[in-house]
C-alpha positions in Angstrom: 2.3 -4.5 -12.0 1.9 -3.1 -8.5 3.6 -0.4 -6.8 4.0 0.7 -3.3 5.4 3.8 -2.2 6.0 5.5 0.7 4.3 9.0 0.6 7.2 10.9 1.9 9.8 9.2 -0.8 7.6 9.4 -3.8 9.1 11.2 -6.8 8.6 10.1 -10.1 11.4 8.6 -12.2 11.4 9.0 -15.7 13.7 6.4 -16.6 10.2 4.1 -14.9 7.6 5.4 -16.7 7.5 2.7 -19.2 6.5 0.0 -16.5 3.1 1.6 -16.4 1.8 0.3 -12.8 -1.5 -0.5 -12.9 -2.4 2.0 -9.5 -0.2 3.3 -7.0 -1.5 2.3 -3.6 -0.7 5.5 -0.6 -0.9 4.5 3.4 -2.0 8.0 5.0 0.6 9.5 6.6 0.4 11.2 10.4 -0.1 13.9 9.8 -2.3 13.2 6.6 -0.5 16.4 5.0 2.4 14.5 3.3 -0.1 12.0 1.0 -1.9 15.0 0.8 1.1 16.5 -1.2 2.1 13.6 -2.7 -2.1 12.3 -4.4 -1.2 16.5 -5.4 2.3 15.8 -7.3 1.3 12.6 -8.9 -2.1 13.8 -10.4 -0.3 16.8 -11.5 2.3 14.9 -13.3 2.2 14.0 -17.0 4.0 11.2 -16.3 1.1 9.8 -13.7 -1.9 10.8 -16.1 -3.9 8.0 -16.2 -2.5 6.6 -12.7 -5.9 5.3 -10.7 -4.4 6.0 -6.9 -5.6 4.2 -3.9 -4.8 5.6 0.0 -5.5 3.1 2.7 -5.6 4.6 6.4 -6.4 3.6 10.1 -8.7 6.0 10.6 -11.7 6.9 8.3 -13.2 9.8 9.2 -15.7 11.4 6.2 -13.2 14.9 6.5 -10.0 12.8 6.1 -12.1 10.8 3.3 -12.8 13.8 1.4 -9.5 15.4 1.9 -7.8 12.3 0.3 -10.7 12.2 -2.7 -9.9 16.2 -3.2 -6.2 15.9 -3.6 -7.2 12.9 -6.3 -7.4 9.3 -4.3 -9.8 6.8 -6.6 -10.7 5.3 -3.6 -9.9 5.5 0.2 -10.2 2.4 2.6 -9.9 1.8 6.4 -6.9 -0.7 6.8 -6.8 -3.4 6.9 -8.9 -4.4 4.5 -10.0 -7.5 4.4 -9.0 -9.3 0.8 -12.3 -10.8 -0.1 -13.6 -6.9 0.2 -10.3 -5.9 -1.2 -10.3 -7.9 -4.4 -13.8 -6.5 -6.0 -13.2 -2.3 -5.2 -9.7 -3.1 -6.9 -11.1 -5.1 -10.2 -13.8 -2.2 -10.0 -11.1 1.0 -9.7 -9.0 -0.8 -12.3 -12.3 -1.3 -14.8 -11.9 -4.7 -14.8 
């Protein structure tokens, strides 16, 4: 099970924590403070524990990178990401 949210919408709903996604895939916002926020409020959640997180942006510069890694991203890519690169970081972040 895969979920995508929008940064700026994401709350967590406890009547869906029993689906249990298997990550929670971000797009950085502009400006980069509102997934910022948001990588903040799911990694400080009980309800996220556990939740591997994955922020995709246009640009990758090492400060953004870092920023996103900080505020608790598993992994950051520059979009888009091409699937047969995609497919392997994914099996990887999920332990697979």
């Amino acid at each position: 099970f895969v979920t995508h949210l929008e940064s700026y919408n994401f709350e967590l709903d406890p009547q869906l924590a029993h689906l249990k996604p298997d990550f929670i895939f971000l797009e950085l916002s502009d400006p980069p403070k509102y997934t910022l926020e948001t990588l903040a409020r799911i990694h400080g959640s009980a309800a996220a524990a556990g939740l591997k997180t994955l922020v995709v942006t246009r640009r990758l510069a090492p400060a953004i990178s870092a920023r996103c890694q900080e505020a608790g991203a598993d992994l950051v890519l520059l979009q888009p990401a091409q699937p047969q690169h995609l497919l392997p970081l994914l099996l990887q972040l999920l332990g697979n």
